[in-house]
Each structure stands twice: as structure tokens, then as C-alpha cells.
N, C-alpha and C positions, 0 to 999 in steps of 0.2 A: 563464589558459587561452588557447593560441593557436586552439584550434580552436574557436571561441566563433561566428565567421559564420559557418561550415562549418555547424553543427548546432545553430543556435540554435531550434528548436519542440521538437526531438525531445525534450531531457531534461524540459522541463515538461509534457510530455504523460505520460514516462516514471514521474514523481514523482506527477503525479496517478494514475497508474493503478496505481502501489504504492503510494501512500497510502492507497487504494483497498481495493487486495486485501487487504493488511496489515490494517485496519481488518475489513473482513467476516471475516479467520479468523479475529482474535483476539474477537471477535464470538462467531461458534460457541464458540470455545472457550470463553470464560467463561458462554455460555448451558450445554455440556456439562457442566462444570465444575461448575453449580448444579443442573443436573438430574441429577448423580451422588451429589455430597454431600447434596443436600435434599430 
């Protein structure tokens, strides 16, 4: 990656914060998911 000094915080901030959001939707979803089926 040439542009690595250029932007080096941004992507691990970026990673955490859809790790993040990733994590809480699919969250809901599999709580929806059980409170549909069960």
C-alpha cells in the first residue's frame, strides 16, 4: 500500500467502527430472528 503514511489512523478507526456496527446489526438480527421463530 503506497498510501499507508498518507492515512495511517483512519482505516483502524474505520475497521473498529464496522466491526462495530456489523456486530450490533447482526445482534438485533439474530435477537429478531428468535423472537420470530420462539
Amino acid at each position: 500500500m503506497p498510501n499507508r503514511s498518507i492515512s495511517d489512523p483512519a482505516p483502524l478507526h474505520a475497521v473498529v467502527i464496522l466491526s462495530v456496527s456489523i456486530g450490533v446489526v447482526v445482534s438485533a438480527l439474530v435477537l429478531l430472528v428468535l423472537v420470530i421463530f420462539f
